[in-house]
C-alpha positions as CSV (number, residue, x, y, z in Angstrom):
1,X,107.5,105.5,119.7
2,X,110.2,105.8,117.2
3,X,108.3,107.4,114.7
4,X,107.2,110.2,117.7
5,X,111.2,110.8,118.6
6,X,111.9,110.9,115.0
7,X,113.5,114.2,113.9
8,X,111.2,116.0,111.5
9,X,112.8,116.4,107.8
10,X,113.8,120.1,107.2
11,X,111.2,121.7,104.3
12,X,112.7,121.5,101.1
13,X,115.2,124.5,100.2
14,X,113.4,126.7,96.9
15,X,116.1,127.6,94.6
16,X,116.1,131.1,93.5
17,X,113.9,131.8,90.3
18,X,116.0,134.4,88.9
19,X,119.2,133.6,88.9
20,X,122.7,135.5,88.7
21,X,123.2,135.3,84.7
22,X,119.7,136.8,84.3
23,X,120.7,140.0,85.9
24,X,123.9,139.7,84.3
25,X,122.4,139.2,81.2
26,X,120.6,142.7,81.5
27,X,124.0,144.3,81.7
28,X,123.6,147.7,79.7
29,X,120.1,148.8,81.3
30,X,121.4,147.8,84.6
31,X,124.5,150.1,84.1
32,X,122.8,152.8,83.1
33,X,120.4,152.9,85.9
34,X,123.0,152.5,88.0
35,X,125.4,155.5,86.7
36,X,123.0,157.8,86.3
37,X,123.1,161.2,87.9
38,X,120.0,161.4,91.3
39,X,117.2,163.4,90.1
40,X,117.2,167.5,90.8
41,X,115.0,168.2,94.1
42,X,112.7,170.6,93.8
43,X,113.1,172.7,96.9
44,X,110.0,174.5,98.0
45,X,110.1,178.2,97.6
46,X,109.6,180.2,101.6
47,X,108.8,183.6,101.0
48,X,109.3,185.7,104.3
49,X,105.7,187.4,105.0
50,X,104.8,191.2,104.6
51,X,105.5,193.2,107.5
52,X,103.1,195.3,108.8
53,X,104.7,199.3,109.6
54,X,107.6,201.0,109.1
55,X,110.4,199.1,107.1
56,X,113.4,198.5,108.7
57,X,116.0,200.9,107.8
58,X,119.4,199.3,106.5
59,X,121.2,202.3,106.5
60,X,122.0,202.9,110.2
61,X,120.3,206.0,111.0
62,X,118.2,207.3,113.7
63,X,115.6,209.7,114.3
64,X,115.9,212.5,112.2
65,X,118.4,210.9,109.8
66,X,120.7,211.2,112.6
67,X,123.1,208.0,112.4
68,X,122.9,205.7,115.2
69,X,126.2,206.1,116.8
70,X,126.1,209.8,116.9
71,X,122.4,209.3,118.7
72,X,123.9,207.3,121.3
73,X,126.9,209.9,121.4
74,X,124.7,213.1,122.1
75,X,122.5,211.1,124.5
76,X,125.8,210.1,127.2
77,X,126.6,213.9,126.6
78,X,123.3,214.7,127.6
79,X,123.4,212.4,130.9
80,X,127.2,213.6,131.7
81,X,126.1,216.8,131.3
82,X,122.8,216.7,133.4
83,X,125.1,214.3,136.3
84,X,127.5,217.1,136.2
85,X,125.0,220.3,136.5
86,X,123.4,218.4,139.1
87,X,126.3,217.3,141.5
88,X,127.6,220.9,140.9
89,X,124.0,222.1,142.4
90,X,124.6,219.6,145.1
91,X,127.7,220.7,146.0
92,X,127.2,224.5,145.9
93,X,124.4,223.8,147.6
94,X,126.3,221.9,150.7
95,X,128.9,224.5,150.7
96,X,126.7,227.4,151.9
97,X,124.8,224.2,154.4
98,X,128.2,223.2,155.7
99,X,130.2,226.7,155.2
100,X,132.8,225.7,153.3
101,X,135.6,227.5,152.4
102,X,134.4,230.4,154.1
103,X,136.3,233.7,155.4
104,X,136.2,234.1,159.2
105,X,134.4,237.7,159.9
106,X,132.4,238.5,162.9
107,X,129.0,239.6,162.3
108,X,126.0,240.6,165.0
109,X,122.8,240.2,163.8
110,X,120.2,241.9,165.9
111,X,116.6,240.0,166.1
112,X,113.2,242.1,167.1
113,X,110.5,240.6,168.2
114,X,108.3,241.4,165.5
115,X,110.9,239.7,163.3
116,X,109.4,237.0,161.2
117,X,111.4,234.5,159.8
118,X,112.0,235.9,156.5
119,X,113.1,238.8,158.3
120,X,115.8,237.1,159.9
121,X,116.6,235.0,156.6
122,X,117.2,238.6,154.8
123,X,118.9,240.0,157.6
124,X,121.8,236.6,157.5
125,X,121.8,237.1,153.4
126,X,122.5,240.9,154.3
127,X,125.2,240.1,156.5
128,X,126.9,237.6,154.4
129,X,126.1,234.6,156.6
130,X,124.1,232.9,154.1
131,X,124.2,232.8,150.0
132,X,120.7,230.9,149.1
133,X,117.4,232.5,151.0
134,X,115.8,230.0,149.6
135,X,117.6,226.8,150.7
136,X,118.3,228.5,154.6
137,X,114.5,228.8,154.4
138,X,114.0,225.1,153.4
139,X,116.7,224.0,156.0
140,X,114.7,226.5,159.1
141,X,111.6,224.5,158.2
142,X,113.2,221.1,158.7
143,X,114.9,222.2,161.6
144,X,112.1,224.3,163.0
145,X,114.5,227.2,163.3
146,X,111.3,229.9,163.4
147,X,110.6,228.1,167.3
148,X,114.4,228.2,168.5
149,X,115.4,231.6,167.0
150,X,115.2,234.2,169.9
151,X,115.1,237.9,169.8
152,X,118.2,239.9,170.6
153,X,121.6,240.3,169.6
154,X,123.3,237.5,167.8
155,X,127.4,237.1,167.7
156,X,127.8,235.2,164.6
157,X,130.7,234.1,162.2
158,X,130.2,233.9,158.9
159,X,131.9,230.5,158.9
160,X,129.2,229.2,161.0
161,X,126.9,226.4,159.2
162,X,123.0,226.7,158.8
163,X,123.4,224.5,162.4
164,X,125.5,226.6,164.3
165,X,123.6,229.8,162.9
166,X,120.4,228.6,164.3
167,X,122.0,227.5,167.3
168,X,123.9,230.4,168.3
169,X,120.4,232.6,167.8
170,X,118.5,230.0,170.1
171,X,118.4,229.5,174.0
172,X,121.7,229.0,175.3
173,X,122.8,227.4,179.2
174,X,125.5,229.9,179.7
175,X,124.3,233.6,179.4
176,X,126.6,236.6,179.6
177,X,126.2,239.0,182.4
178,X,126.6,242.9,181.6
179,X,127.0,245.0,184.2
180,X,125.8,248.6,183.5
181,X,125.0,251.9,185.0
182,X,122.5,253.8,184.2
183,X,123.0,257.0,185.2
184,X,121.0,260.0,186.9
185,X,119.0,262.3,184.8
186,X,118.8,260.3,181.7
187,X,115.5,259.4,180.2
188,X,113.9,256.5,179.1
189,X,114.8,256.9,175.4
190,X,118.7,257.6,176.3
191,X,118.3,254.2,178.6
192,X,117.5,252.0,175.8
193,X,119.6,253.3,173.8
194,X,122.2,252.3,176.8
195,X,120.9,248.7,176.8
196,X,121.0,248.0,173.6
197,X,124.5,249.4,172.8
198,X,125.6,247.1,175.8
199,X,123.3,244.1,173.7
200,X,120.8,243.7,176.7
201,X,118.0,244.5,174.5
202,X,116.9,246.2,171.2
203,X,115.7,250.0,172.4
204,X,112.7,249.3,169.8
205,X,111.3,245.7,172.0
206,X,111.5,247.7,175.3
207,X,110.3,250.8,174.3
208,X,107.2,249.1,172.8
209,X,107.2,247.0,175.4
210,X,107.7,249.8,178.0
211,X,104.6,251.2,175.7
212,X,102.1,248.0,176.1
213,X,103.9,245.3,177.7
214,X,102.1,243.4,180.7
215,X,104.0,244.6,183.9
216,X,103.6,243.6,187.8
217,X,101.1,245.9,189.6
218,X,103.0,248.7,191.4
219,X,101.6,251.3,193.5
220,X,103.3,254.1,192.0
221,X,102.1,253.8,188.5
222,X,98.4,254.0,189.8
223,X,97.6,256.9,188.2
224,X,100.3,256.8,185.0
225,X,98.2,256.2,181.4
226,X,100.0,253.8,179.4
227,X,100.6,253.5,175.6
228,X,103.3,255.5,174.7
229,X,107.2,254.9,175.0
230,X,107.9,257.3,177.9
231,X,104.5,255.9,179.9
232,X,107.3,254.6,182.9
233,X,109.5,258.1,182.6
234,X,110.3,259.1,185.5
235,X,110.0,255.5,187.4
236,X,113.1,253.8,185.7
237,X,115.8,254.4,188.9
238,X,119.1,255.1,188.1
239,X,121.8,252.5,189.6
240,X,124.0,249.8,188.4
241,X,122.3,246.9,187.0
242,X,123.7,243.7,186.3
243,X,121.3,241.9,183.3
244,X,121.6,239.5,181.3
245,X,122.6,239.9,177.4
246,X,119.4,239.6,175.0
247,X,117.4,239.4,178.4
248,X,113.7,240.2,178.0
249,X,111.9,244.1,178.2
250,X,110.0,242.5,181.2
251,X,112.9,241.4,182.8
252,X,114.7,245.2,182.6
253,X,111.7,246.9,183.3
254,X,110.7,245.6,186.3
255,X,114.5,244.7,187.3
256,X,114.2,249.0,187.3
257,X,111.2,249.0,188.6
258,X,111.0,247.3,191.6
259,X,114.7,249.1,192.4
260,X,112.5,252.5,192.3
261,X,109.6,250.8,194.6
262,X,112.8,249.7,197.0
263,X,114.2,253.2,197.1
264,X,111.0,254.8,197.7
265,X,110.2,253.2,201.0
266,X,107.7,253.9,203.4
267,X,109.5,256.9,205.0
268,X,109.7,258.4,202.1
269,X,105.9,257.7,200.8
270,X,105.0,259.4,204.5
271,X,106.8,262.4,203.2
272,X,104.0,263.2,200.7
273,X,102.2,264.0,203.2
274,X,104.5,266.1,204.8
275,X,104.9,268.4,201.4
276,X,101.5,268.4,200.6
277,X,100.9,270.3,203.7
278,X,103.8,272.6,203.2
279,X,102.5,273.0,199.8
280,X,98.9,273.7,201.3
281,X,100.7,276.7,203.5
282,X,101.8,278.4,200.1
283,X,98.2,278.1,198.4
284,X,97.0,279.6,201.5
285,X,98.8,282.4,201.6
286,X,98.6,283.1,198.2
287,X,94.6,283.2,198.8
288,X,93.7,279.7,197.5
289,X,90.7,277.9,199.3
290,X,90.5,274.3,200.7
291,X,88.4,272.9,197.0
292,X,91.5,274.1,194.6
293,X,94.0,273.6,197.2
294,X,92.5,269.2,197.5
295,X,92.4,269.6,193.5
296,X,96.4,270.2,193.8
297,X,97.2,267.6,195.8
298,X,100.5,265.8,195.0
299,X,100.9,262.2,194.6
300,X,104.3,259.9,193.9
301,X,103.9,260.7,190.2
302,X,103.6,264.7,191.1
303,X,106.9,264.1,192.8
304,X,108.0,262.3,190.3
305,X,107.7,265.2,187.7
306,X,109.5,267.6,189.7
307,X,112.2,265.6,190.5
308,X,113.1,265.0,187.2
309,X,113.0,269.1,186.6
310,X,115.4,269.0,190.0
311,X,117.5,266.6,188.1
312,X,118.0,268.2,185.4
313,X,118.3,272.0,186.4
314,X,120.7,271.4,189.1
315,X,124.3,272.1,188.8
316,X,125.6,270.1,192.3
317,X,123.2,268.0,194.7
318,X,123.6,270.9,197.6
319,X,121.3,273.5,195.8
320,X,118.6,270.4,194.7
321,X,116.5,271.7,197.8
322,X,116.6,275.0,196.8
323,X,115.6,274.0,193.2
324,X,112.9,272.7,194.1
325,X,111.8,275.7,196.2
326,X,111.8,277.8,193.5
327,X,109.8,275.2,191.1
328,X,106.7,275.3,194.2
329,X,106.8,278.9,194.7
330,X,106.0,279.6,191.1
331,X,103.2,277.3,190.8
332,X,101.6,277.7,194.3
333,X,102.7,281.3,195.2
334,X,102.7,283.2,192.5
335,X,99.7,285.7,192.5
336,X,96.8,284.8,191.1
337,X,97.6,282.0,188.4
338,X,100.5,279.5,188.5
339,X,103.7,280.9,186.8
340,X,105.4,279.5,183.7
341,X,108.1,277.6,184.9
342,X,110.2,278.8,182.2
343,X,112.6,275.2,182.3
344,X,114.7,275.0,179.4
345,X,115.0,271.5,180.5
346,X,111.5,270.3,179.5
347,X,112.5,272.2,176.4
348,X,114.8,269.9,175.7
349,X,112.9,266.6,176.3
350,X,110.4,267.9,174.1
351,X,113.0,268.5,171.0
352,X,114.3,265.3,171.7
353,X,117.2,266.2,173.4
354,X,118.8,268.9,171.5
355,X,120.0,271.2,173.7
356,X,121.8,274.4,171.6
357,X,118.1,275.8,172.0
358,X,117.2,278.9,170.1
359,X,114.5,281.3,170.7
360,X,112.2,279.5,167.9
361,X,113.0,276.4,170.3
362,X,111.5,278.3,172.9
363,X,108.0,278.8,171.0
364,X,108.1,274.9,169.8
365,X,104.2,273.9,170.2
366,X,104.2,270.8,172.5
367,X,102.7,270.7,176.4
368,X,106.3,270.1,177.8
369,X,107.1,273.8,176.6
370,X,107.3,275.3,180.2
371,X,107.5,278.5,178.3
372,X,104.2,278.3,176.5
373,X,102.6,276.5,179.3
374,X,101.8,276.7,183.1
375,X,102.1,274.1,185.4
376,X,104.1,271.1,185.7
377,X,104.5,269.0,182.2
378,X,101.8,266.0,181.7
379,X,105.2,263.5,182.6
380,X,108.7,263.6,184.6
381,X,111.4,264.8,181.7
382,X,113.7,261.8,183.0
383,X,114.1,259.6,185.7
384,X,115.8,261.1,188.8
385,X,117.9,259.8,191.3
386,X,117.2,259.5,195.2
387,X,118.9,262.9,195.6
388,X,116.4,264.4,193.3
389,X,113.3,262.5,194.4
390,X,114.3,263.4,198.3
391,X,114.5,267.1,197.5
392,X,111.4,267.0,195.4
393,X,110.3,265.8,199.1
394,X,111.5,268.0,201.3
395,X,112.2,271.4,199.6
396,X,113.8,274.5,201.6
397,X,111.9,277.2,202.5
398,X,112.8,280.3,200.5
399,X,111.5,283.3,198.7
400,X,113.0,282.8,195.5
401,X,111.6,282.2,192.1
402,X,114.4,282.9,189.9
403,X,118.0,281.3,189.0
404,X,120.7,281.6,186.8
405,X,124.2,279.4,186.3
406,X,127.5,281.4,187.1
407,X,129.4,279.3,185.0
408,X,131.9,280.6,186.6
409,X,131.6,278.9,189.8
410,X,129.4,276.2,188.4
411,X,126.4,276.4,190.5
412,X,123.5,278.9,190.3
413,X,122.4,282.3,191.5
414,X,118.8,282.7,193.0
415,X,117.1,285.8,192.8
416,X,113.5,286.7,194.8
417,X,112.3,289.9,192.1
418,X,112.3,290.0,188.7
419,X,115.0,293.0,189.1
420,X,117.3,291.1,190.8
421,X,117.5,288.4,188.2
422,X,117.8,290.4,185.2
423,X,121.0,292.1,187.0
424,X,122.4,288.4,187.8
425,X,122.0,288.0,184.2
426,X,123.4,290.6,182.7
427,X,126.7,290.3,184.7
428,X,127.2,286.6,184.2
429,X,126.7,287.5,180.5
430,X,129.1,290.5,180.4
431,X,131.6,288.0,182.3
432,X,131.4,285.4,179.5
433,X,132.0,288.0,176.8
């Protein structure tokens, strides 16, 4: 047991072989080992590979030798430049939009309605409303200006914007009322000349549409031809209208129109009757038989004519009877073949109205030349009053078939022989002189 618990001896301890001295004893080698400089290291070379392309430039220059700093220079003068043309653009552009800085002058652009909308673009350029056709043409497509535009007569403001403009031209709630006469004896052409110097219409939509235009159907234009600007001469009845400004041709015509068929009522349509007999007694008489005197039967539009001759020739409403006495006795009872009416009036309408006639006036070739031709003209020469149209009716009985103004008393002298006249003539003339 002792021998088991026994520590074990420790190995022996091996002294060193080489001792201290025998380094020491090596002294100079050992020194010289020690002292002596480390060995140079031999750093491997790294060349930088070949590039493929263009060498970089080292000299700081750009394209075209240019030097970079003057490159970047020119290209923020470029972009200023090109920011500054452009806002400039932007702003012109939303000056004429927006109307800036613009004067305050009335201007009234009238609108047809064959107008298209580059029409109406040249007309607002014309008139100083707008500066850029192009860019009002732009903004009318966007704003579907060609739909809301309407023809007529426009108030506008040359401060107005592109909104306003196409506004104002458009539909409006509150329409202005013009109240107008249109007075006896004028025809057609010097009535829409009326209505559109009061801005009711242009005088070229309702003559064309007076022309062409789709009307009601009224008794008394049965047997008038259409297609020309005087086709409703004649049926137009003087009076005092109240329309509307920029109303529609349909609207005036047959505001006119159904005024005439008002006028004309049935006492007056039984009338016709009542001169076609008493012009029956005059064919008669003057040897006519019962085939021509049916072939000169009068209707409204026959009455219509002859009023507008009574309208025109007579000097007060008291002698419009006896006007038209002397207008039937030279067609129906005048020999053998209808007289020449000799009407300076219809002379006039067929020169336009110029009424300083001379005696080449009185040889002007056109079938309202009374002088050239017999009969009544192929329309009325204007549109008569009720006066007119109610003498046209009922014309006194008389034997005359001439007349001649005494300015001096303002009314006319009738004469029954050729004679006669020529001596009422001839003293009125040696009066004036």
């Amino acid at each position: 047991m002792e021998s088991l618990l026994a520590p074990k001896p420790e190995p022996p301890v091996q002294e060193d072989s080489t001792p201290d001295q025998e380094y020491r004893d090596n002294g100079p080698e050992f020194d010289e080992i020690m002292n002596a400089p480390p060995p140079e290291r031999k750093v491997p070379s790294r060349k930088r590979p070949a590039r493929k392309g263009r060498p970089k430039k080292t000299t700081g220059e750009g394209l075209w030798g240019i030097p970079n700093i003057l490159v970047t220079v020119v290209w923020l003068a470029l972009i200023v430049a090109i920011g500054v043309t452009a806002g400039r653009m932007m702003w012109v552009c939303a000056a004429d939009v927006l109307a800036f800085g613009r004067e305050d002058k009335a201007v009234t652009v009238t609108v047809y309605e064959t107008d298209t909308m580059d029409d109406i673009v040249d007309k607002l350029y014309d008139a100083g409303l707008i500066r850029y056709k192009s860019l009002f043409s732009f903004y009318a497509k966007f704003a579907h200006a060609e739909e809301k535009i309407q023809p007529g007569f426009h108030d506008l403001n040359t401060k107005y914007d592109y909104h306003a403009l196409v506004n104002f031209m458009g539909p409006r709630s509150s329409r202005t009322v013009i109240k107008l006469m249109i007075p006896e004896g004028y025809t057609s052409a010097q009535i829409f000349a009326l209505l559109e110097e009061n801005k009711v219409c242009t005088a070229v939509d309702i003559a064309s549409y007076a022309a062409t235009g789709e009307l009601d159907d009224y008794w008394f234009l049965a047997d008038v031809e259409r297609g020309s600007s005087n086709s409703l001469e004649g049926f137009l009845f003087p009076d005092t209208y109240e329309f509307y400004q920029n109303d529609t041709p349909r609207n005036i015509l047959q505001k006119m129109l159904n005024n005439f068929d008002n006028r004309f009522d049935e006492e007056m349509i039984g009338k016709i009757d009542s001169l076609n007999a008493y012009l029956a007694d005059l064919m008669r008489r003057n040897g006519r038989d019962e085939s021509y005197i049916e072939e000169h039967r009068f209707t409204v539009r026959e009455v219509a004519i002859v009023a507008s001759m009574i309208e025109k020739e007579t000097a007060h409403s008291g002698e419009s009877p006896i006007i038209a006495s002397v207008i039937y006795n030279r067609l129906f009872n005048w020999g053998d073949t209808p007289a020449y009416l000799n009407i300076d009036a219809a002379i006039v309408y067929a020169l336009g109205g110029k009424t300083d006639l001379t005696r080449e006036d009185l040889q002007v070739e056109s079938p309202y030349n009374t002088y050239l031709n017999t009969g009544l003209t192929p329309t009325p020469i204007a549109n008569p009053g009720l006066t007119s149209l109610k003498a046209a009716l009922e014309p006194e009985s008389t034997d005359y078939y001439f007349y001649v103004l005494n300015p001096a008393e303002g009314s006319h002298q009738f004469a029954t022989t050729r004679e006669e006249h020529e001596a009422n003539v001839a003293r009125f003339n040696s009066a004036e002189g």
